[in-house]
C-alpha positions in Angstrom: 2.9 -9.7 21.6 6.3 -11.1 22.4 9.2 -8.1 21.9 13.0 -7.5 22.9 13.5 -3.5 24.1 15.0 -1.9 21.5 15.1 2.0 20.2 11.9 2.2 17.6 14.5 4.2 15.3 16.0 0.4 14.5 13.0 -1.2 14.1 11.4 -2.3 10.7 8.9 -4.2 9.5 10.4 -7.7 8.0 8.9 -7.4 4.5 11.0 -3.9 4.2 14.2 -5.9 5.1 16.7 -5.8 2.3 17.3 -9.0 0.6 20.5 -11.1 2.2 21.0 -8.9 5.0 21.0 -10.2 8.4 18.5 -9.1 11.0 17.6 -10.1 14.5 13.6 -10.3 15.3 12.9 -7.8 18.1 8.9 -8.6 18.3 5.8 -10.6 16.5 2.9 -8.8 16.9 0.3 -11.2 15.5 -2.6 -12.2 18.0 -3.2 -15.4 16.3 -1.9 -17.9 18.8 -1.5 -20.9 16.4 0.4 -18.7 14.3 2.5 -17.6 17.2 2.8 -21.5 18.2 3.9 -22.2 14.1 6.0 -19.2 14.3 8.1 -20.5 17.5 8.1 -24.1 16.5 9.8 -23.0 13.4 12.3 -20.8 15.5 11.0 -17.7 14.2 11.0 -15.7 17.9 12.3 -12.8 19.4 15.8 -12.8 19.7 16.6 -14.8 16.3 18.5 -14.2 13.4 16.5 -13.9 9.7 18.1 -13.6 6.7 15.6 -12.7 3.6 16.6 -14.6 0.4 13.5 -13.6 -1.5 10.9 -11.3 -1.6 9.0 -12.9 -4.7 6.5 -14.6 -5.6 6.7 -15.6 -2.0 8.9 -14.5 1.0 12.0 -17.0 1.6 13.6 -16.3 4.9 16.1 -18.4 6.7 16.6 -19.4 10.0 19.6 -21.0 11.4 20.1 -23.5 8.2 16.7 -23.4 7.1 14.8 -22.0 4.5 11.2 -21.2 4.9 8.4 -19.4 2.4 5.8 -17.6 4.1 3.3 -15.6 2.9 2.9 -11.7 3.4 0.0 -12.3 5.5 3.0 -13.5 8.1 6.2 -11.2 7.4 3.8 -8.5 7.7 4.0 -9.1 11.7 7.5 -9.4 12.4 9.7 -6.4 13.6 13.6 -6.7 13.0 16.0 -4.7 13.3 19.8 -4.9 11.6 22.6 -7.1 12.9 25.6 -4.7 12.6 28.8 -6.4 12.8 30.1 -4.8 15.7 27.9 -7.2 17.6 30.6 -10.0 16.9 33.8 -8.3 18.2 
């Protein structure tokens, strides 16, 4: 499991993000290493900004400028936590 140290008070699972808000991924906790490998060739680490556009029929999050559907099979893994805008001042 890759992770980023962060208080566990912050942390949520991805598919309970709210829709448009921005999030930084603070672990992945899949054992599948060809999902990992997917994950990380799509830019979905720790570290990263996501941004959920939709939660139905299918998950939509984007990355940088792209948008990707996964399946809840896959959000179900990730662990964000909220970007607050005090990070950018």
């Amino acid at each position: 499991m890759q992770k980023i140290l962060t208080s566990s008070r912050d942390l949520i699972p991805l598919m309970e993000a709210q829709v448009t808000r921005l999030y930084q991924i603070v672990s992945i906790s899949s054992q599948n290493l060809k999902r990992l490998d997917r994950l990380a060739v799509m830019g979905i680490l720790p570290g990263g900004e996501v941004k959920i556009h939709q939660k139905r029929p299918s998950y939509v999050i984007r990355v940088g400028e792209t948008d990707i559907a996964m399946d809840q099979e896959v959000v179900k893994d990730i662990y964000v936590k909220p970007v607050s805008l005090s990070n950018f001042f």
